[in-house]
C-alpha positions as CSV (number, residue, x, y, z in Angstrom):
1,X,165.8,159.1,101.6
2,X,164.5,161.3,104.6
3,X,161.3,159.0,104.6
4,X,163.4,155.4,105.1
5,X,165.5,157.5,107.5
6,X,162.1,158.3,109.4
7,X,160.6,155.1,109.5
8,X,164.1,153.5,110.8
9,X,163.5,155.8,114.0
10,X,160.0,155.4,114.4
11,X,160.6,151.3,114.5
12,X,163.6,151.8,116.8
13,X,161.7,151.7,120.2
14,X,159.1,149.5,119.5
15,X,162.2,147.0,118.4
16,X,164.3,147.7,121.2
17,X,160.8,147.2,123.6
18,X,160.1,143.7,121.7
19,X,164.0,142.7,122.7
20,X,163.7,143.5,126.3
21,X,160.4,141.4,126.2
22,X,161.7,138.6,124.6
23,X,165.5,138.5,127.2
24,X,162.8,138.4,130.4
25,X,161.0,135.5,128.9
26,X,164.4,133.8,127.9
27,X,165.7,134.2,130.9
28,X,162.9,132.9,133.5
29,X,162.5,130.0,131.0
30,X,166.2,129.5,131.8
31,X,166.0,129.3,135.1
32,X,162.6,126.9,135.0
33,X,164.4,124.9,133.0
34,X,167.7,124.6,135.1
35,X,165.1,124.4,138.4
36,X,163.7,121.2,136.5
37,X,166.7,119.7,135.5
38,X,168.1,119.3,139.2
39,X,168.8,116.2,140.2
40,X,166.7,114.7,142.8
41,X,168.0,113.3,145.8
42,X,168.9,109.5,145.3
43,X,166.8,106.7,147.4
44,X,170.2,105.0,148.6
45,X,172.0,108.4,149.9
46,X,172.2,108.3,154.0
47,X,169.4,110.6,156.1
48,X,170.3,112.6,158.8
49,X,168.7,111.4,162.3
50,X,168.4,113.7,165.2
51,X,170.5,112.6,167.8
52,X,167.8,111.0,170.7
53,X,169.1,111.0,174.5
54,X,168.8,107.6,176.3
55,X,168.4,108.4,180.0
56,X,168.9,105.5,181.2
57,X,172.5,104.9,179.5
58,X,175.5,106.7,180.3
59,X,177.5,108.6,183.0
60,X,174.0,110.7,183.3
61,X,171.6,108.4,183.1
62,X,173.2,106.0,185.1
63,X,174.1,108.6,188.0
64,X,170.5,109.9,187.8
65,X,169.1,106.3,187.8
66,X,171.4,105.5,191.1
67,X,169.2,109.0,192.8
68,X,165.9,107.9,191.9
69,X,166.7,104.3,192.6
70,X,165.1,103.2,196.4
71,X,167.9,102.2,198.5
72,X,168.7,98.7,198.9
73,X,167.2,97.3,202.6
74,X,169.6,94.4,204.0
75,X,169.1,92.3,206.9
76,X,171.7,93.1,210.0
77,X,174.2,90.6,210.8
78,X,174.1,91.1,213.8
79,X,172.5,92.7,217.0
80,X,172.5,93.6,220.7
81,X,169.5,93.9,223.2
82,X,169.1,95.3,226.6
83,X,166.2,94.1,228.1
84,X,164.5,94.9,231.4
85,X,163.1,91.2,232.4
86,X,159.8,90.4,234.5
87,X,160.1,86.2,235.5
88,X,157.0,84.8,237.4
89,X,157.6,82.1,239.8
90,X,155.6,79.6,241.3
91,X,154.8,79.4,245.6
92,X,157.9,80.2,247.4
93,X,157.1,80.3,251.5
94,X,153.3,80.0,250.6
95,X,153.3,82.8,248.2
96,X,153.9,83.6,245.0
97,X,157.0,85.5,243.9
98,X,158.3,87.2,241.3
99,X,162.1,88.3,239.8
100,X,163.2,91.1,238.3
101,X,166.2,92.5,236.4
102,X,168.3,92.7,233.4
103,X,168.7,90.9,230.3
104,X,172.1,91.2,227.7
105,X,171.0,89.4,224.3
106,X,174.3,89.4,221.7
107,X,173.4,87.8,218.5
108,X,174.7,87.6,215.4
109,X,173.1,86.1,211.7
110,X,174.7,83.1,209.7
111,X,172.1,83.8,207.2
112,X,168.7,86.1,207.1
113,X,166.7,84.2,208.5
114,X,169.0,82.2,211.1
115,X,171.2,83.2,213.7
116,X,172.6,82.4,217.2
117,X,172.4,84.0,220.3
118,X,173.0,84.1,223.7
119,X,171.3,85.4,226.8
120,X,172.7,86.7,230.0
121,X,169.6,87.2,232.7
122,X,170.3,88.8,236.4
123,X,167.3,88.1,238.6
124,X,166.8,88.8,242.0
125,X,163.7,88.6,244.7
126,X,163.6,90.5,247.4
127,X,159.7,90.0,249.2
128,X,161.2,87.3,251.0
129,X,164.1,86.3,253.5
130,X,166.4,84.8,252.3
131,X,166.1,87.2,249.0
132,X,167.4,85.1,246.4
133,X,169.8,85.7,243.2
134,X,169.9,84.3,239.8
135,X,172.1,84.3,237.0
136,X,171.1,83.0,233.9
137,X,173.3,82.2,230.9
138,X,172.0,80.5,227.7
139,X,172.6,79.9,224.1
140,X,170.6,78.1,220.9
141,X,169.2,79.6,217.8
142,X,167.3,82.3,216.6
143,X,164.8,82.6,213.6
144,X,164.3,85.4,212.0
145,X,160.6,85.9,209.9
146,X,160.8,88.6,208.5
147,X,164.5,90.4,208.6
148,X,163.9,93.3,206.3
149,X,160.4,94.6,207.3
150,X,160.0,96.9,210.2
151,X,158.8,95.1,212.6
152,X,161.0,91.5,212.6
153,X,158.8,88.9,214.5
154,X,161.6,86.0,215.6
155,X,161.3,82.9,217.7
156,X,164.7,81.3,219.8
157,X,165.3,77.9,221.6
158,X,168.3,78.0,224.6
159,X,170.1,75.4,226.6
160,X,172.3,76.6,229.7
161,X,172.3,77.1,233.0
162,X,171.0,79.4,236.1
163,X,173.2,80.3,239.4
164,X,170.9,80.4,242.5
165,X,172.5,81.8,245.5
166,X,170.6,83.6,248.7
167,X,172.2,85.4,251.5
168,X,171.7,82.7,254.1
169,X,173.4,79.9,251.7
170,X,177.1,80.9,250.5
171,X,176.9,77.9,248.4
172,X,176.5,78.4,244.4
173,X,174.1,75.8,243.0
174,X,173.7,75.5,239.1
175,X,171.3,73.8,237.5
176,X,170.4,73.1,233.7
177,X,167.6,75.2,232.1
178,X,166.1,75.3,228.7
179,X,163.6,77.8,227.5
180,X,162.5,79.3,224.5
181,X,160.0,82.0,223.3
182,X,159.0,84.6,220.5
183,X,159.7,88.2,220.2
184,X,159.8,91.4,218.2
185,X,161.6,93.8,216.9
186,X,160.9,97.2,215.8
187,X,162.6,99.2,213.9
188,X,163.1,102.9,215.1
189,X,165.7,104.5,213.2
190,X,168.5,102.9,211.0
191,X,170.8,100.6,213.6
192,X,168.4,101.1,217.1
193,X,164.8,99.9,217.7
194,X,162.7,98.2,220.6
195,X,163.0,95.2,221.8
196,X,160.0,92.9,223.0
197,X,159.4,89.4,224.1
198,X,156.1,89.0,225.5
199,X,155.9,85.4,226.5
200,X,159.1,83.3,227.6
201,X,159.0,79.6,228.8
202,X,161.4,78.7,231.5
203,X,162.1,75.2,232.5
204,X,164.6,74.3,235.2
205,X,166.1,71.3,236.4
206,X,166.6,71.2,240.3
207,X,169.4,69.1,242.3
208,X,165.9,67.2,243.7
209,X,165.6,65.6,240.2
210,X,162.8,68.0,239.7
211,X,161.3,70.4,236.5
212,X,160.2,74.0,237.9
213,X,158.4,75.6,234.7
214,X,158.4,79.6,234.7
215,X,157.1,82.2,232.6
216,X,158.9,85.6,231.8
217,X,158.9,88.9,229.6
218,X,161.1,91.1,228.8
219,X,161.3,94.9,226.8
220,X,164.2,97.1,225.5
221,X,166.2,98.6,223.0
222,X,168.2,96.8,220.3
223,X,171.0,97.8,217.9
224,X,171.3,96.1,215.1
225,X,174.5,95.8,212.9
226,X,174.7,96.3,209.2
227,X,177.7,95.0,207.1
């Protein structure tokens, strides 16, 4: 009896060791098993995208675009020129003379590159006796090149008429003129630039049924309108 009773607790531990064995093995195979049988993700189940930032959509992009963007340059409708104005004149008393004064140029654009504009001129001449007065007024079109660039090369054709009056003659005597010319304009800052005209051609119709052709210039500022 004692000997079954002794071999029962010297088989004991090296059962009990065998078990623990044997529920680690069952277990991990368990889990391998349960690890295997996962289903896999199916084909027609929807991926999650990062969201990607457009920059040039939006309140932001379109705000940001509208900083970075160059402004916009647009042609002025409209302008006005202060000139001082330099008019060479042929032999007057044996010599020849010239006039100076002032020039007031208002003009406005129908398009870019055409316009209309007017000139008001007051000459004078003082190296001889009588000295001698004239006031110019005029009108025609005006072509514009190049409106958006900084410097605006334009050319103009006018029809009017010139005042002359002297101190020894109180009577007013007009007479027709037409003239025409090219010019430039250069821009200085937005709205005000310089003004010049470097070659003017003068023709005027005398009471004598006679063409006297002169030659003026004239230099300035300008301010230009923007709508």
């Amino acid at each position: 009896m004692y000997k079954i009773c002794l071999a029962l607790i010297l088989t004991s531990p090296a059962a009990l060791f065998a078990q623990g064995f044997t529920d680690v093995d069952s277990s991990s195979s368990t889990s391998g098993a349960a690890a295997t049988s996962a289903p896999a993700p199916s084909q027609d189940a929807p991926t999650t995208v990062p969201a990607t930032t457009d920059s040039s959509s939006g309140f932001g992009g379109r705000y940001f675009g509208y900083l970075l963007a160059k402004p916009e340059k647009k042609a002025p409708v409209g302008s006005f020129a202060a000139t001082f104005t330099y008019e060479g004149l042929g032999d007057i008393a044996g010599h020849p003379r010239t006039l100076l004064g002032w020039t007031a140029t208002p003009e406005i654009n129908f398009t870019k590159h055409l316009g209309l504009q007017a000139d008001f001129t007051s000459l004078y001449v003082r190296s001889i006796y009588p000295g001698q007065t004239r006031f110019l007024m005029a009108a025609g079109p005006r072509i514009n090149l190049a409106p958006r660039s900084k410097v605006t090369p334009f050319i103009f054709m006018e029809g009017g008429e010139v005042r002359l009056s002297t101190k020894a003659n109180p009577t007013k005597d007009w007479n027709p003129v037409a003239k025409g010319g090219i010019g430039f304009d250069y821009k200085i800052a937005h709205g005000f630039g310089f003004e010049l005209i470097p070659g003017e051609y003068i023709a005027q119709y005398n009471s004598n049924d006679t063409w006297t052709h002169n030659f003026s210039a004239r230099a300035g500022v300008v301010f230009n309108f923007f709508r």
